[in-house]
C-alpha positions in Angstrom: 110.3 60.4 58.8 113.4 61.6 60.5 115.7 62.6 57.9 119.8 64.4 58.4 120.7 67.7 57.0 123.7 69.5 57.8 123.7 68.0 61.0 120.4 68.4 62.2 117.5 65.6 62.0 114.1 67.5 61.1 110.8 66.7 61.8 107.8 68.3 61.5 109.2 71.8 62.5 111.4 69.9 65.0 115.2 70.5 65.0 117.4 67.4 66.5 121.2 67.8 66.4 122.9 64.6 66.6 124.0 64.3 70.5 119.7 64.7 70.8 119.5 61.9 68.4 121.6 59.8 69.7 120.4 60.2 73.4 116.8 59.8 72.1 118.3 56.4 70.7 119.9 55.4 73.7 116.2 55.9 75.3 114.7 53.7 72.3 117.5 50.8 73.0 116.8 51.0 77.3 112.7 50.6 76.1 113.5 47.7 74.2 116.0 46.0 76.4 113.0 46.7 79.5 110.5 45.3 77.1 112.1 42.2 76.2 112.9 41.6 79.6 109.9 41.7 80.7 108.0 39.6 78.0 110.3 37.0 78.6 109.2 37.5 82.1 105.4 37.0 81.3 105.5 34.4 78.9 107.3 32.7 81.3 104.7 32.7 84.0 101.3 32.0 82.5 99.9 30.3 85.9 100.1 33.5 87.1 97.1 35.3 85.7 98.3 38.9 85.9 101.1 38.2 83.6 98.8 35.8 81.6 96.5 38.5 80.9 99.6 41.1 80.1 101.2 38.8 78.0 99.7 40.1 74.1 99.8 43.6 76.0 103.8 43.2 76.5 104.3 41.4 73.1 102.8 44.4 71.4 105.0 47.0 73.5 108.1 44.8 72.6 107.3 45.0 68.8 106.4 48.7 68.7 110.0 49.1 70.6 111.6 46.7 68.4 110.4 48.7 65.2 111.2 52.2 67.4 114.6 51.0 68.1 115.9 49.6 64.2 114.6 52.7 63.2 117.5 54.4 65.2 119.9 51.9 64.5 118.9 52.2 61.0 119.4 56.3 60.8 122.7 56.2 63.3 125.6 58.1 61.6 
């Protein structure tokens, strides 16, 4: 767990000043923004095997970057 001190986020011997952070975060909301576009894309096109078979596959990247993402919107200063 990320966690702020004196400006810096620390993580397992990792230092993080806040413009990282919030550049890292910017990163997390472009994932989810991609993923969501692109589950809406394959849930939308099940005759189409490819994206039939990619479908859970997406759906699980959309929820990992869902949980990534409120995580930094949850620690934003």
């Amino acid at each position: 767990m990320l966690c702020a001190k004196e400006g810096i986020m620390e993580e397992a011997g990792y230092n993080i000043t806040n413009k990282e952070f919030k550049k890292i975060s910017k990163w997390a909301e472009n994932v989810y923004n991609i993923a969501v576009i692109v589950d809406y894309f394959v849930s939308n096109q099940p005759e189409i095997e490819e994206c039939y078979n990619l479908a859970p596959v997406i759906k699980s990247l959309r929820d990992n970057a869902d949980l990534l993402n409120a995580f930094f919107i949850d620690n934003e200063k």
